[in-house]
C-alpha positions as CSV (number, residue, x, y, z in Angstrom):
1,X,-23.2,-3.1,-117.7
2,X,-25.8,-2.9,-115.3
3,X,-26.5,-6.3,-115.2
4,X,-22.7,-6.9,-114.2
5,X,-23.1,-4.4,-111.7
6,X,-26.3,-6.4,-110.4
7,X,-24.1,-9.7,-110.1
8,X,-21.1,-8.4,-108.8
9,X,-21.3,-4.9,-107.3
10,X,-18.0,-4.8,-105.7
11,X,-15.6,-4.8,-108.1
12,X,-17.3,-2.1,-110.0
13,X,-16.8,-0.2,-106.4
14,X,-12.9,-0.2,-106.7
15,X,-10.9,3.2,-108.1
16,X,-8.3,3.1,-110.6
17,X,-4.8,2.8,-109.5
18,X,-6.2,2.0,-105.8
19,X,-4.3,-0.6,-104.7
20,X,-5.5,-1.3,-100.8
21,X,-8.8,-2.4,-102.0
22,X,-7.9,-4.0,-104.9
23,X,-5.7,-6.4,-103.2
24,X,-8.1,-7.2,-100.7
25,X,-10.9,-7.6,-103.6
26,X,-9.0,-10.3,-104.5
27,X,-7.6,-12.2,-101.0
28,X,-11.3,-12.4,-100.9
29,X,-12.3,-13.7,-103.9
30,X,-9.4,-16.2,-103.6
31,X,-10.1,-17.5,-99.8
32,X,-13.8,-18.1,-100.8
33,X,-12.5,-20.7,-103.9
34,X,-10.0,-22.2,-101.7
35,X,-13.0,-22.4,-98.7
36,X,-15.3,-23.9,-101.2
37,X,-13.5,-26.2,-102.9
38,X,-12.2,-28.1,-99.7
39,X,-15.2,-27.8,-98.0
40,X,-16.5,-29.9,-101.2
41,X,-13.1,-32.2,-101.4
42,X,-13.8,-33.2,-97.6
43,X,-17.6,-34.4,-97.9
44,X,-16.7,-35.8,-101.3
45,X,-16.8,-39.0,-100.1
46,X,-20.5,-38.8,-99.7
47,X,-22.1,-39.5,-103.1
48,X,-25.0,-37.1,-103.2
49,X,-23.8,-34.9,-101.1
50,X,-20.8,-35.1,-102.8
51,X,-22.5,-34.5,-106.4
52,X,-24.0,-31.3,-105.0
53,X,-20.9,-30.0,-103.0
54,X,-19.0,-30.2,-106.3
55,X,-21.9,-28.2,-108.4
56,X,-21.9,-25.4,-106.2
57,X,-18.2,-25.4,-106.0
58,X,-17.7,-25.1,-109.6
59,X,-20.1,-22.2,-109.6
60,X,-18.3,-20.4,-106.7
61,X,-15.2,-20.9,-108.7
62,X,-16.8,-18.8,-112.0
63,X,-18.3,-16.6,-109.6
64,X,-14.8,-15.3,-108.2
65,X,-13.0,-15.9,-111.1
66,X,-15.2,-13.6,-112.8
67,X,-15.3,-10.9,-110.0
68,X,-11.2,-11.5,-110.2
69,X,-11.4,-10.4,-113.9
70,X,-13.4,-7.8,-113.5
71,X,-11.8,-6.5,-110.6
72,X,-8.6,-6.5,-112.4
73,X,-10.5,-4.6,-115.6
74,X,-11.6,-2.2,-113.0
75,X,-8.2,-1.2,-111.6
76,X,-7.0,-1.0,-115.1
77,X,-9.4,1.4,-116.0
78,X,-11.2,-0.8,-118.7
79,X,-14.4,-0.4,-117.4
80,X,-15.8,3.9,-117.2
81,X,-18.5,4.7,-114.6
């Protein structure tokens, strides 16, 4: 658990049955995979660049879509402190 809480501290900051933060928890996770992966769609057309772009895009995408599942685990009350 504490290497979870290393990786992605906020979610594991939320309250259960808070729902302020909890939505914005996840606007944010959401507008940084929608910045990412047109930032890496528009200079696409470069081919390294491109290549690279599309690597780290992919890994922002797992990063927020597991801080989007364990945000959701944490308002649930799945997770105990």
């Amino acid at each position: 658990m504490d290497f979870l809480k290393k990786f992605w501290p906020h979610p594991f900051k939320l309250e259960k049955k808070v729902v302020k933060p909890f939505v914005i928890m996840l606007i944010i996770y959401v507008a940084v995979t929608v910045a990412a992966s047109i930032i890496s769609g528009v200079l696409s057309f470069v081919p390294v660049l491109g290549w690279i772009l599309s690597i780290v895009s992919w890994l922002v995408d797992l990063y927020c879509t597991a801080g989007i599942v364990f945000s959701i685990l944490k308002f649930v009350g799945v997770f105990k402190d």
